[in-house]
C-alpha positions in Angstrom: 6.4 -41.7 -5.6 3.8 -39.7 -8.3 0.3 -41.3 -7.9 -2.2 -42.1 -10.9 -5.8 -42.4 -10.2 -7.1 -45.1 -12.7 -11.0 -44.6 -13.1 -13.0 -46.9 -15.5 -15.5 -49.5 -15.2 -13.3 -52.1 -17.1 -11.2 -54.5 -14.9 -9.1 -55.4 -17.8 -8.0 -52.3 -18.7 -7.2 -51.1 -15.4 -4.9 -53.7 -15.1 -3.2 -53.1 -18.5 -2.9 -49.6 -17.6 -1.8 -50.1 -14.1 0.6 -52.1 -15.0 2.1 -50.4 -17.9 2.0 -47.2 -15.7 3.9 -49.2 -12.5 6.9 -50.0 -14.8 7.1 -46.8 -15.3 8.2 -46.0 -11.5 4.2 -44.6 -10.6 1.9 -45.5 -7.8 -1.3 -46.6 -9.3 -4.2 -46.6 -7.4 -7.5 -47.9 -8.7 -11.7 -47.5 -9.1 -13.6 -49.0 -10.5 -16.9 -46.3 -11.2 -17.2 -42.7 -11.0 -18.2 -42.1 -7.5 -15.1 -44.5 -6.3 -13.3 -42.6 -7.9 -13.8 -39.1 -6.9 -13.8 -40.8 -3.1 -10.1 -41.9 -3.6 -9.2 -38.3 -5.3 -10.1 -36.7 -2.3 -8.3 -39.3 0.2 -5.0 -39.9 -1.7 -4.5 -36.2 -3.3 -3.1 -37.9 -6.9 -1.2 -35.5 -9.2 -2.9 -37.6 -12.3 -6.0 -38.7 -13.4 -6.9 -41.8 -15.9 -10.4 -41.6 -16.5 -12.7 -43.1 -18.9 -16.1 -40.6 -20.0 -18.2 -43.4 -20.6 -19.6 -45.0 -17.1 -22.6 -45.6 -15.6 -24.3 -43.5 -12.9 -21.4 -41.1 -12.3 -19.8 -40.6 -16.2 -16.4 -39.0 -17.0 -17.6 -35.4 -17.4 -19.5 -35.5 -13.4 -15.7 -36.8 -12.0 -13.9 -33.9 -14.1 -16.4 -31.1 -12.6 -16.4 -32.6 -8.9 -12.5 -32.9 -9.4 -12.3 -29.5 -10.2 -14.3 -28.2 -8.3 -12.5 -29.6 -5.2 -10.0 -27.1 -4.0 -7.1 -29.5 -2.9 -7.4 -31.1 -6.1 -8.2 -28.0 -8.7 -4.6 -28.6 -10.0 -5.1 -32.4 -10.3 -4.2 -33.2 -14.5 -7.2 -34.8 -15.8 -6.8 -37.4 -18.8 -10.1 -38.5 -20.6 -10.3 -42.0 -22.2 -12.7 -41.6 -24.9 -14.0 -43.4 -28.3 -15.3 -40.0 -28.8 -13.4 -37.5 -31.8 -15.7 -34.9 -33.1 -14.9 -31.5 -31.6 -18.0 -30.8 -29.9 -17.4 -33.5 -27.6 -14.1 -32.3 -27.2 -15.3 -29.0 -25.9 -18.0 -30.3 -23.5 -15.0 -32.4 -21.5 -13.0 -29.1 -21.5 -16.0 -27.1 -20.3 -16.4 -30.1 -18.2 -12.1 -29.9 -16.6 -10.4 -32.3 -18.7 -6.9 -31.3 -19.3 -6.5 -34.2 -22.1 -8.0 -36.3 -24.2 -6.9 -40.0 -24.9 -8.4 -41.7 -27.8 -9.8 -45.3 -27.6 -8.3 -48.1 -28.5 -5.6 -46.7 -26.6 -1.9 -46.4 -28.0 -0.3 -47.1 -24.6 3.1 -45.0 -25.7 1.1 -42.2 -26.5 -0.8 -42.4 -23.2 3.0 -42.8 -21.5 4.0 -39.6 -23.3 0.6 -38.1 -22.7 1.1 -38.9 -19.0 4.7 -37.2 -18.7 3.3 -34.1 -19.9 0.8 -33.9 -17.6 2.8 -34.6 -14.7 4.9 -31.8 -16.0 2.2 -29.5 -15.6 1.1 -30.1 -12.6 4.8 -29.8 -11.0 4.4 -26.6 -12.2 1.2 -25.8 -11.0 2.4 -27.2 -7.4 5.8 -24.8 -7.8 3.4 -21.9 -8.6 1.6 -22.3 -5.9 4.5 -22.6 -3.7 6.1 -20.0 -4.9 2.9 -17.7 -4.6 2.4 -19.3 -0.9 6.0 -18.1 0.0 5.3 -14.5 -1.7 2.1 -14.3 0.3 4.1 -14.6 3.5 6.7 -12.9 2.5 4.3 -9.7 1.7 2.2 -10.4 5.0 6.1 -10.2 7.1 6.4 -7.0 5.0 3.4 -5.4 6.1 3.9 -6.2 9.7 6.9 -4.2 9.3 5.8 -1.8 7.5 2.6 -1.3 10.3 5.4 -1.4 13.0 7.5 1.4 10.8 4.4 3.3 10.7 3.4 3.1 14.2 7.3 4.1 15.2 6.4 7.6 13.0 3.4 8.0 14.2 5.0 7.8 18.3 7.4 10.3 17.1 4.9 13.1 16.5 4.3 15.6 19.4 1.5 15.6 21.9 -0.8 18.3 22.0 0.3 21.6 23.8 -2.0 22.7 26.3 -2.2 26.1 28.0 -2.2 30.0 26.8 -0.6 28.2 23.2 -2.7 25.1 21.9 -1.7 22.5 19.4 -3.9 20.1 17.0 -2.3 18.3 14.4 -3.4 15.2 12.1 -1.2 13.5 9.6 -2.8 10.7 7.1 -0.1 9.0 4.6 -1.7 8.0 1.5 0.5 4.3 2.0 1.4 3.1 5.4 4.4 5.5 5.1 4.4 8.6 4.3 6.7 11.5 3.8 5.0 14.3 6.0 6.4 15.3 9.4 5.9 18.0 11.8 6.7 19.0 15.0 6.5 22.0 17.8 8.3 21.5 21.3 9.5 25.1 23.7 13.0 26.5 23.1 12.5 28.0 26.2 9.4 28.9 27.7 8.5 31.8 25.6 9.7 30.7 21.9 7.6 28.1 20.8 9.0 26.0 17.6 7.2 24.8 14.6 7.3 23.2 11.5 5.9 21.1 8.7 8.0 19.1 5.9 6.9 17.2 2.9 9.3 15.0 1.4 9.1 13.8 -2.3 7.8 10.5 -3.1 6.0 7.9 -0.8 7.0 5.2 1.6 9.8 3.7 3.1 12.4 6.3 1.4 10.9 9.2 2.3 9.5 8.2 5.7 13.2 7.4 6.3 14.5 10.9 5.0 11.1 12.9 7.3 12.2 11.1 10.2 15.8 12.1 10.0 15.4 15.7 9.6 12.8 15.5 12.9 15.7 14.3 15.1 18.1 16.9 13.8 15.4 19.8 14.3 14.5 17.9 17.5 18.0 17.6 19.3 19.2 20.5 17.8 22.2 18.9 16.2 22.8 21.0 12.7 26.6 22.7 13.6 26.6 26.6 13.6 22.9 27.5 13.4 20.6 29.5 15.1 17.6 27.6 15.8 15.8 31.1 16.5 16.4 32.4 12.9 14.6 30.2 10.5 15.8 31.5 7.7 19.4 30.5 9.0 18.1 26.3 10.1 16.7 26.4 6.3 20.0 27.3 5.0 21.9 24.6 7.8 19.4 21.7 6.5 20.1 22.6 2.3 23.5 22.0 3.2 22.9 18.9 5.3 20.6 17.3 3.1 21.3 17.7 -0.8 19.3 15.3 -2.9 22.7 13.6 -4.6 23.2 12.4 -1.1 19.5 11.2 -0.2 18.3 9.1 -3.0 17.8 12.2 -5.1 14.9 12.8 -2.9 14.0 16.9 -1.6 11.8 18.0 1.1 9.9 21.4 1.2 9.6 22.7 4.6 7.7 25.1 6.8 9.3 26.8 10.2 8.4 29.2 12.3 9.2 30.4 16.1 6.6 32.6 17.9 7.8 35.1 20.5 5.1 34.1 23.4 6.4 37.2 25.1 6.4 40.1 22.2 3.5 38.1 20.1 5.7 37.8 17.6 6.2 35.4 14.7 9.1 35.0 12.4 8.9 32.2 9.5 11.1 31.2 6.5 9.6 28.9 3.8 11.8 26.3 1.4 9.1 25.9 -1.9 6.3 24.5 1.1 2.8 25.8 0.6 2.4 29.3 2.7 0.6 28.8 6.6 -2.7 30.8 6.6 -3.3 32.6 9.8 -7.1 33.4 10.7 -7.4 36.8 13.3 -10.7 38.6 13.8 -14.0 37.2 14.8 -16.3 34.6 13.2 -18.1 36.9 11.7 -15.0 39.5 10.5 -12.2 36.6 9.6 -8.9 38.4 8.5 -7.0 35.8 6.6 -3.0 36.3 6.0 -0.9 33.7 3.7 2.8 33.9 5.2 4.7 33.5 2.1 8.3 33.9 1.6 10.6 32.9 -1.3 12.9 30.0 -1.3 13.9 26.4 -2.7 13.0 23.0 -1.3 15.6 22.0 0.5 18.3 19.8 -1.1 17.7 21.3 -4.7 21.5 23.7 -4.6 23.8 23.7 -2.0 24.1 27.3 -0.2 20.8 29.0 -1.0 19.8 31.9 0.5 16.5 31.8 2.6 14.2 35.0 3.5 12.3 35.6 7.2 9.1 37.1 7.6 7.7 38.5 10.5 4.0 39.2 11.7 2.6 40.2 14.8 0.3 37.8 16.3 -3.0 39.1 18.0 -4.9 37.4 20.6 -6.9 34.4 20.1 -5.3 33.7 15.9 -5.1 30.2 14.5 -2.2 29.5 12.5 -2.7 27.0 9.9 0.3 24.5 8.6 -0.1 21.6 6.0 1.1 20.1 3.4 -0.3 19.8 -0.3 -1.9 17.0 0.0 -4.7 18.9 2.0 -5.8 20.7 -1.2 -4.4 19.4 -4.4 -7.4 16.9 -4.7 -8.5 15.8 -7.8 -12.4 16.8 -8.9 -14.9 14.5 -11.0 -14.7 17.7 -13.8 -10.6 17.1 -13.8 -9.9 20.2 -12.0 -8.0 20.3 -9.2 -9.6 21.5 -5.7 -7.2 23.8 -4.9 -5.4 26.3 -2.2 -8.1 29.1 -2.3 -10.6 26.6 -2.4 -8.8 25.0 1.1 -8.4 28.4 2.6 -12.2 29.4 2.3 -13.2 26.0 4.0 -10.4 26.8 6.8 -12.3 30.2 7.3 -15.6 28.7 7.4 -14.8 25.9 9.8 -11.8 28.2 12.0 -13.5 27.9 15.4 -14.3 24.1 15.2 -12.2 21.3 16.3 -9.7 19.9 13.3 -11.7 17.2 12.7 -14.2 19.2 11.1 -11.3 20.4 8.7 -10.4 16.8 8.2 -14.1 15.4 7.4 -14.7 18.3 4.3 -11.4 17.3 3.1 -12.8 13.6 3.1 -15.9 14.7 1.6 -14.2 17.0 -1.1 -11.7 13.4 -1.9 -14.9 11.9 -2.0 -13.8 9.9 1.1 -11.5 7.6 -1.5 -7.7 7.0 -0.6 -5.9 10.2 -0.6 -3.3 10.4 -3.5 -0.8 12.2 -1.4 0.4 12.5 2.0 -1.9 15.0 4.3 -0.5 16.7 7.2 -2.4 19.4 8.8 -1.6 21.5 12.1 -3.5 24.1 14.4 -1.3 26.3 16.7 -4.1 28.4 18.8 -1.9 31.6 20.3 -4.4 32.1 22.8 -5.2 35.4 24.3 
């Protein structure tokens, strides 16, 4: 049953109202002054309030702001019974939290009608708030999942290689999932693997799409390819992988496999930013962009993809990432850039990645990243 708060100083009225109000199928409950009846607001939790302006000690407008200001009852529907018509008085019990105004003498089928509307509204207030309630928990299940989705990506990524050939690697989606991915494991033990992808979009889609092309690279599964020719996987995953059958998403993709044995590198590139490979000492840095021509992957079905091949002297960094390590947006509008990512790589080659990492905060200003960042070190050793 609805319950109405009746607050007014005036026994007779509160038992005209109450009973007018009772035949209409409510629960009345009564005060008789303005600190009663903010006492019985907070104990029975009404979804209407009767109450006159004019009392002693604790008046009309004090109940409205206490009311109001009471969390469990913010949503209670206020009526004031008043004498009072001009408009400035009117204003003060809105400032005050009156939801209505009831004039005196009191018309009781206006105050009937008055009433229904009032419990109208605050059913709807109390569906809101349901209805936000179960949105709240709805989003807080979804970001569980979405941390426990994350996590799962996160486990996939490699360890760090240790010995003559040395691995560092960081990857920071700009949402809980992202679309970056990158891997390196032995084919045998002289021809290392490695690769970086960045796949259109953000989230759950294109986390989805990274992680499938990892266990295909990873178990070796694409039919008729030879995982030693890059050029030849690229071609195997366009074909395997067209956007009409992803979501009309694409990846762009960087692989390489290094000869341990000859010191020998051969790469293919599918529309991915070029690796940067730092030789020479600290004080003479050669820097080489390994570039090659080609399409993401899943733009046409049987493109062509192109190797490249370098020689690899003792003690070089190779550099992998994706684009979200340099396309950073500057205060002036510009954009931070590739050559501008490069010359910090130089200047910070012979520190740990973390170095890398904290300029690229500082250049983002340290604010969210806009775009995925993935970023990978492969030390050939001497």
């Amino acid at each position: 049953m609805v319950k109405i708060l009746i607050i007014d100083d005036d026994p007779t009225l509160q038992l005209i109202l109450k009973k007018n109000l009772q035949n209409q199928g409510y629960e009345v409950i009564l005060a008789s002054n303005g600190a009663a009846g903010i006492a019985q607001a907070k104990q029975h939790h009404p979804a209407l309030i009767i109450c006159d302006w004019m009392m002693e000690e604790v008046d009309g407008l004090e109940v409205c702001r206490q009311i109001k200001a009471t969390r469990e009852l913010a949503t209670t529907f206020l009526i004031l019974l008043t004498a009072r018509s001009n408009v400035e008085d009117r204003i003060k019990g809105l400032d005050a939290g009156a939801d209505d105004f009831v004039s005196k003498p009191i018309e009781m089928n206006e105050l009937k009608a008055r009433v229904r509307a009032g419990l109208r509204l605050n059913q709807l207030y109390k569906d809101l708030q349901s209805q936000k309630q179960a949105l709240e928990g709805a989003n807080q299940k979804l970001q569980a999942e979405l941390d426990e989705a994350a996590e799962y990506v996160r486990r996939l990524l490699p360890s760090r290689l240790k010995g003559t050939v040395t691995t560092e690697a960081r990857f920071i989606p700009s949402a809980r999932l992202g679309g970056d991915c990158f891997d390196y494991f032995w084919l045998y033990d002289s021809l290392l693997v490695m690769y970086l992808l960045d796949v259109s979009g953000h989230g759950v889609g294109s986390a989805l799409l990274s992680v499938s092309v990892l266990n295909v690279l990873r178990s070796q599964s694409l039919p008729n390819t030879n995982f030693f020719q890059p050029s030849d996987v690229l071609k195997s995953l366009n074909n395997a992988f067209q956007m009409e059958n992803q979501g009309e998403k694409y990846f762009t993709i960087w692989y390489g496999v290094y000869d341990q044995i000859n010191r020998k590198l051969i790469y293919a590139n599918a529309g991915h930013p070029p690796a940067v490979l730092l030789s020479g000492t600290s004080e003479n840095t050669q820097v080489k962009r390994l570039e090659s021509s080609g399409l993401p992957i899943g733009f046409l079905p049987d493109t062509e993809y192109e190797d490249g091949y370098l020689d690899i002297s003792p003690g070089s960094n190779l550099y992998v990432f994706s684009d979200g390590a340099y396309e950073i947006p500057q205060p002036n509008g510009e954009i931070w850039g590739i050559d501008a990512f490069i010359d910090s790589l130089t200047k910070t080659n012979n520190s740990n990645l973390e170095s890398v990492i904290d300029h690229i905060r500082n250049v983002n200003r340290h604010q969210p990243f806009d775009d995925d960042l993935s970023l990978l070190r492969v030390n050939f050793g001497g």
